[in-house]
VOPAGU-2260 file (C-alpha; in pm, 1 decimal, decimal comma):
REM VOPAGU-2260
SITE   aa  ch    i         X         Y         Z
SITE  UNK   A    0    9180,4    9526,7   10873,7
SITE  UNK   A    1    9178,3    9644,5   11214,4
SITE  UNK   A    2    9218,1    9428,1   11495,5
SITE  UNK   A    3    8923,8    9269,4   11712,8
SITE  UNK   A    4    9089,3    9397,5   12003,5
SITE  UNK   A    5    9032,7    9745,1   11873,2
SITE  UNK   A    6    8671,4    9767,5   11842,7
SITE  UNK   A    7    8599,8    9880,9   12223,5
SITE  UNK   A    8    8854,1   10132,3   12134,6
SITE  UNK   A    9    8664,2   10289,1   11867,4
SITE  UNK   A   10    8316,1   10235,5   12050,0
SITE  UNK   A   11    8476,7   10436,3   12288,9
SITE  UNK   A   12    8607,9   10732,8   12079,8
SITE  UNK   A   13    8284,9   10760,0   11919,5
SITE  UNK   A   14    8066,1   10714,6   12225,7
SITE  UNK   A   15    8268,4   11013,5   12399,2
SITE  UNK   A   16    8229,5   11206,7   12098,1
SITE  UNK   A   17    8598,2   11198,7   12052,1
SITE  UNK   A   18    8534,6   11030,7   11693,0
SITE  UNK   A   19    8199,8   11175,9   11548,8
SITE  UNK   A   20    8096,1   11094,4   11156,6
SITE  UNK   A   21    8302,3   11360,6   11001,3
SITE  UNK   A   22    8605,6   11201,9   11127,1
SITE  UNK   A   23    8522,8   10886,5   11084,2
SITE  UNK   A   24    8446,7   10954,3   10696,9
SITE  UNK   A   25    8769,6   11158,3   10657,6
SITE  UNK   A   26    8961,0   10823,0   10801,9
SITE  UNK   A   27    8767,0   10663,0   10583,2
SITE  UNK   A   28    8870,1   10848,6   10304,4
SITE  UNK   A   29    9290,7   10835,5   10392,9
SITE  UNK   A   30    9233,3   10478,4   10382,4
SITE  UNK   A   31    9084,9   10449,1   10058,4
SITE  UNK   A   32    9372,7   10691,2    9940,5
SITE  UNK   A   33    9661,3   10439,2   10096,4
SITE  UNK   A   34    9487,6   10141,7    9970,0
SITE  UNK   A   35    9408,9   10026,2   10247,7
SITE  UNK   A   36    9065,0    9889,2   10132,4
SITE  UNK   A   37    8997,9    9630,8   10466,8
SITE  UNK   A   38    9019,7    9900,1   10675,1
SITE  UNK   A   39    8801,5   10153,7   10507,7
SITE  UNK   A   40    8517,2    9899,0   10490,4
SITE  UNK   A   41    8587,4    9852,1   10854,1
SITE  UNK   A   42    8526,7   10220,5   10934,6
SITE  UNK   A   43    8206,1   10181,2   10741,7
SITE  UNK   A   44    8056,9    9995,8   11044,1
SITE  UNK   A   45    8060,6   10330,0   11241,2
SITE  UNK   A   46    7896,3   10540,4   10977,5
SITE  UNK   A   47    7560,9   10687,9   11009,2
SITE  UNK   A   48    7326,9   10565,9   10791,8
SITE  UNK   A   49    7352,6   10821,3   10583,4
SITE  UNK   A   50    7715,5   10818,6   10473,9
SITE  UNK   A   51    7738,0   10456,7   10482,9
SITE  UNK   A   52    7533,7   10457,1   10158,9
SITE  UNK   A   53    7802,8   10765,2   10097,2
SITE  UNK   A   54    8112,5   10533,4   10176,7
SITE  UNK   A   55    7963,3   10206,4    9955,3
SITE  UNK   A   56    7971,2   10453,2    9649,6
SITE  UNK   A   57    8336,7   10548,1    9681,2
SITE  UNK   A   58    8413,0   10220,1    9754,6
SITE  UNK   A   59    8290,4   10112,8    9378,7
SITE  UNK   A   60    8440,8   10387,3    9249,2
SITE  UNK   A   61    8738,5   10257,0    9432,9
SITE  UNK   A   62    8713,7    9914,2    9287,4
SITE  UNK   A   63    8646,7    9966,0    8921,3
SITE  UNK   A   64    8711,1   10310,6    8898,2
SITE  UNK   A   65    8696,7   10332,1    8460,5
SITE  UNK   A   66    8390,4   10122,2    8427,9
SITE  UNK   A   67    8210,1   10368,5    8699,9
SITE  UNK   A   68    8331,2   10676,7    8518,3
SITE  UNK   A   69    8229,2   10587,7    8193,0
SITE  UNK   A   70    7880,7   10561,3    8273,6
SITE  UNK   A   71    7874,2   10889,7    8518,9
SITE  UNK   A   72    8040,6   11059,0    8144,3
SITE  UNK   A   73    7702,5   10963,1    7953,7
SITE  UNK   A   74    7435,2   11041,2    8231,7
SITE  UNK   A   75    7446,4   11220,4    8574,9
SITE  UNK   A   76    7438,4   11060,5    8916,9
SITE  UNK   A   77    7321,7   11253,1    9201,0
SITE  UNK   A   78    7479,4   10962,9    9436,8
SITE  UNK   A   79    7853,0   11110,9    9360,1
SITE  UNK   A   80    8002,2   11469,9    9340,8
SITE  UNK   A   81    8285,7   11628,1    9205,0
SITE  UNK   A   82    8521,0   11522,8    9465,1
SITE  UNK   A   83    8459,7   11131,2    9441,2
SITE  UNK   A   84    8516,9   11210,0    9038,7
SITE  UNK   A   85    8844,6   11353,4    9090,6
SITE  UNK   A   86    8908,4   11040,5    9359,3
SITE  UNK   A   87    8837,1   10818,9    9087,5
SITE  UNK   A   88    8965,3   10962,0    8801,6
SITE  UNK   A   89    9313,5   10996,2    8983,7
SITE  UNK   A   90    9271,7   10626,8    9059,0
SITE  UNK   A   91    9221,9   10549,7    8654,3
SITE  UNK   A   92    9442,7   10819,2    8458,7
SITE  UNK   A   93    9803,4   10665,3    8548,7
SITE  UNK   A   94    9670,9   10334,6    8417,6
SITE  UNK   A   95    9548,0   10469,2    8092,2
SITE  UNK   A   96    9583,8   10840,6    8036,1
SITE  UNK   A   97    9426,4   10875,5    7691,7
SITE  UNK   A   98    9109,5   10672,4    7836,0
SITE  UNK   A   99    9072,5   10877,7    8124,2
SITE  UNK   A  100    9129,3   11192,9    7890,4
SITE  UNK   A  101    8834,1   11049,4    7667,7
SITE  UNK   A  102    8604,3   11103,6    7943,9
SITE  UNK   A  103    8698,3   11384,1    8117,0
SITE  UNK   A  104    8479,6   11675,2    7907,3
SITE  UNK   A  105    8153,4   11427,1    8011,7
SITE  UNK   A  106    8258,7   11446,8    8337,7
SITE  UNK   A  107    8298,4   11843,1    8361,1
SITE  UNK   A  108    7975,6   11885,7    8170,3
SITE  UNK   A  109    7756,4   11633,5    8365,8
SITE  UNK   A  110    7874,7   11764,2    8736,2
SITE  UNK   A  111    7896,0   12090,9    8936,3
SITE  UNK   A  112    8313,1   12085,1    8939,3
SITE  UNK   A  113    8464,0   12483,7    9138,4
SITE  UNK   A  114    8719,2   12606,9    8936,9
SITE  UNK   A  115    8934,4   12480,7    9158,2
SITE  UNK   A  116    8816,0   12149,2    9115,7
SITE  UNK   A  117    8837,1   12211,4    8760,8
SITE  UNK   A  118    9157,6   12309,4    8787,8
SITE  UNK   A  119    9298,3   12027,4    9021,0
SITE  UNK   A  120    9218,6   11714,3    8743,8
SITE  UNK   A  121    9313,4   11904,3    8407,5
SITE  UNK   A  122    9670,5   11981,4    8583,5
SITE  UNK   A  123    9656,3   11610,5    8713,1
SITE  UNK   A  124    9620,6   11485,5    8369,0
SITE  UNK   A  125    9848,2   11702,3    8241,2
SITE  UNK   A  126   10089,4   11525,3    8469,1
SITE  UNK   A  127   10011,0   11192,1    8402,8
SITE  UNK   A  128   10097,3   11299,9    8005,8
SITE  UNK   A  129   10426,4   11492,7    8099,0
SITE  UNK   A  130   10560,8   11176,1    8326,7
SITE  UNK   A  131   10560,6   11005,9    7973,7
SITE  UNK   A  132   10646,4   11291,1    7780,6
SITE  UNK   A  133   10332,8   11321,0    7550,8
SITE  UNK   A  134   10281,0   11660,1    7362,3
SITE  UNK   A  135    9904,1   11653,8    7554,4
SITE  UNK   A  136   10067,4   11693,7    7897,8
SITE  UNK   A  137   10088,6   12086,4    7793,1
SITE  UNK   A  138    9771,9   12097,9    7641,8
SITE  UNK   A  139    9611,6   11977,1    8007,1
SITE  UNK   A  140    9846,6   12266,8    8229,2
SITE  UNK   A  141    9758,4   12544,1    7993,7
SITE  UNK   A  142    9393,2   12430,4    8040,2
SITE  UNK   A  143    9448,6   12436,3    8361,0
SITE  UNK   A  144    9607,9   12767,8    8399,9
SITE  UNK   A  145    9654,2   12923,6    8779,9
SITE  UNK   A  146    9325,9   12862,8    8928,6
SITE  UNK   A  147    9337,4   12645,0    9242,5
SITE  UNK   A  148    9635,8   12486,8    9479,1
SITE  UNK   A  149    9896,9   12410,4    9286,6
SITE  UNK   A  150   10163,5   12273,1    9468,8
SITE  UNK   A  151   10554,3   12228,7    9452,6
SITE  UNK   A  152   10507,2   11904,6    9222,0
SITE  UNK   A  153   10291,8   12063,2    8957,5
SITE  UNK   A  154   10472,3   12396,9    8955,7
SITE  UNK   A  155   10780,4   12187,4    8867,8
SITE  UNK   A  156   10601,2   11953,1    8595,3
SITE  UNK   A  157   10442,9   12198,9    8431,4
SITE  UNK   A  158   10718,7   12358,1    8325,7
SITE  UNK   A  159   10884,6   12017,9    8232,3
SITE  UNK   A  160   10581,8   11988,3    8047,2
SITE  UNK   A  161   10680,8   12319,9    7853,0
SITE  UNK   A  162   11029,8   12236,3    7792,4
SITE  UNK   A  163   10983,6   11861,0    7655,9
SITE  UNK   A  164   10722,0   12067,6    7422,1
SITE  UNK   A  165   10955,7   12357,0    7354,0
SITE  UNK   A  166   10718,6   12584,2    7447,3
SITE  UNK   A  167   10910,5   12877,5    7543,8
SITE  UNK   A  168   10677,0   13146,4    7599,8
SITE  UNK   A  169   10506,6   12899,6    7863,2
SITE  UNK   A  170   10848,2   12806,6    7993,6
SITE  UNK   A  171   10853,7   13175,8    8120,9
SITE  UNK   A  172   10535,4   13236,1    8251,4
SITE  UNK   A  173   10576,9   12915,8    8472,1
SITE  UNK   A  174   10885,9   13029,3    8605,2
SITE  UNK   A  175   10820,4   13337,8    8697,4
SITE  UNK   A  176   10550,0   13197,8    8908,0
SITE  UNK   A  177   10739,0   12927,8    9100,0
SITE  UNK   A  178   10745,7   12963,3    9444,8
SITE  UNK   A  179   11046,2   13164,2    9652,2
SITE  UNK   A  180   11207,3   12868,9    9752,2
SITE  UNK   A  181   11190,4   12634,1    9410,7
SITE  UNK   A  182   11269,3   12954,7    9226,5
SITE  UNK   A  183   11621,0   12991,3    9393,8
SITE  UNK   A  184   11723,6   12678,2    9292,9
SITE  UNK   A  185   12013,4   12688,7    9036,3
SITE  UNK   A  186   11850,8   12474,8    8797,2
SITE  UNK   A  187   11496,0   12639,1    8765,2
SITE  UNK   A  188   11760,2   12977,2    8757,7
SITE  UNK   A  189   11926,3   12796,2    8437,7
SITE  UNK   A  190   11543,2   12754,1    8296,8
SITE  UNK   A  191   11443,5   13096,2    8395,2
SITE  UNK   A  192   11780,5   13244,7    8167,2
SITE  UNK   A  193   11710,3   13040,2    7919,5
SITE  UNK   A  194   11347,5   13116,7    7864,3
SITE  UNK   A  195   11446,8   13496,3    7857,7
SITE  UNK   A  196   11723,5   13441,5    7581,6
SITE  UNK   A  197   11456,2   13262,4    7375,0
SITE  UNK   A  198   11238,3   13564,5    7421,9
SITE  UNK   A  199   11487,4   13841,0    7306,4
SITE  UNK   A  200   11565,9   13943,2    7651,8
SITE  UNK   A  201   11910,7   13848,4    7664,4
SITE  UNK   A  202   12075,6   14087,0    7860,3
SITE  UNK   A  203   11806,0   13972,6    8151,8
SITE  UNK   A  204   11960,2   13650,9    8097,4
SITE  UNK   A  205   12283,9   13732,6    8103,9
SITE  UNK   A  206   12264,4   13865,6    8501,2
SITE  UNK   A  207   12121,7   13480,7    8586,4
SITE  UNK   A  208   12400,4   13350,8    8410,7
SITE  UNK   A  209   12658,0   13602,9    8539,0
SITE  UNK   A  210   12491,8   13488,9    8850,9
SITE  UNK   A  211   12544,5   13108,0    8786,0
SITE  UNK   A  212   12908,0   13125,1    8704,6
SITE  UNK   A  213   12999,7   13351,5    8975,8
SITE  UNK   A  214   12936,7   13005,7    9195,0
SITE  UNK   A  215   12602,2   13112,5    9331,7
SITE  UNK   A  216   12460,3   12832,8    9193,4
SITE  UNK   A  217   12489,3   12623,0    8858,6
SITE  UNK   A  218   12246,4   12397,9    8645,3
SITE  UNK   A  219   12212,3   12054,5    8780,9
C-alpha cells in the first residue's frame, strides 16, 4: 500500500486538478494489472462515487476471476463490460485454458464485445494453447484472424501456433504479414522459404535461401 506520508500528496494532485477521476481509475487499473492489489484499493478512496462502485467490481473480478465469469457466461450483468471480461478472463485462462475456453462463447454472446475486442481474447487464448502446444491454439488465431492490435508477441505465436500444427497454408499467410522489422529476421526468413516450398513455390524459396547462405542471415 501506499505510504501515510503520501496521502497529502495525492489530496494535493487531485485538489489542483492535477489527478482528476480518469486518472485515478487508469492508476487504478495498472495496479490491478501488476498485482498490486493494496494499492489499487487505496486509489479507491479517491474515486467518485460513481466509479468506486466501478473499481469494487473489478476488484472481484480480480479476486476470483473463474467463479465471476461463470456466472456473467449464463446471465448478463450490466455492472461489467467487455473490457473488465477480457481483464478477467486474461487473469483465469493461463491457469486453466480449457475452462476459460468453456466459457468464452457465453461471454461473446451475453456482452457488446468490438471486433477488436473480439479479436484481442480469441488470439489471447490462442496463446495460452500454443505456449503448451495444444492443436486448439490454431483454432483460437484463425478465429481471430487480423482484426484488432496485434502486436509483435502474437504475430510471432501465431505462426508458432501454425507450425507446431503443420499448418502450412497458415504458416504463409502469417508471415507475409509480420511486421518490417520481425520479418527481416533470418529465422522468420527460414519460415517464410519454407512455407513457400510447401506450397509449390519453390523457386520463391529458393531466392530466401540463396539469400540465407550467402551470409545475410541464417535460421537460428
Amino acid at each position: 500500500s501506499r505510504p501515510k506520508e503520501c496521502d497529502p500528496v495525492f489530496k494535493w494532485l487531485k485538489d489542483s486538478g492535477r489527478m482528476n477521476s480518469k486518472l485515478i481509475f487508469g492508476r487504478f487499473q495498472k495496479a490491478l494489472e501488476v498485482r498490486n492489489l493494496s494499492l489499487a484499493k487505496y486509489l479507491t478512496r479517491s474515486l467518485s462515487t460513481k466509479n468506486k462502485k466501478r473499481a469494487n467490481r473489478w476488484i472481484q473480478l480480480y479476486r476470483n476471476p473463474f467463479d465471476e465469469l461463470t456466472k456473467l457466461s449464463k446471465k448478463g450483468d450490466s455492472s461489467v463490460d467487455a473490457e473488465m471480461i477480457t481483464f478477467a478472463f486474461e487473469r483465469a485462462a493461463p491457469r486453466d485454458p480449457e475452462r476459460a475456453e468453456a466459457l468464452l462463447p457465453g461471454l461473446l454472446r451475453l456482452y457488446a464485445f468490438s471486433k477488436g475486442q473480439r479479436a484481442h481474447i480469441q488470439r489471447f487464448l490462442g496463446y495460452r494453447f500454443a505456449l503448451n502446444r495444444n492443436p486448439q491454439s490454431i483454432v483460437w488465431f484463425m478465429k481471430a484472424g487480423d482484426a484488432g492490435e496485434i502486436d509483435d508477441k502474437m504475430h510471432e505465436w501465431r505462426i508458432r501456433s501454425a507450425l507446431n500444427n503443420r499448418a502450412w497454408k497458415a504458416v504463409l499467410n502469417w508471415v507475409q504479414k509480420l511486421p518490417e522489422a520481425l520479418a527481416e529476421q533470418p529465422r522468420w526468413q527460414y519460415w517464410h522459404a519454407r512455407a513457400l516450398a510447401k506450397a509449390g513455390k519453390k523457386a520463391e524459396a529458393e531466392v530466401i535461401y540463396k539469400k540465407l547462405a550467402d551470409g545475410h542471415g541464417y535460421y537460428e
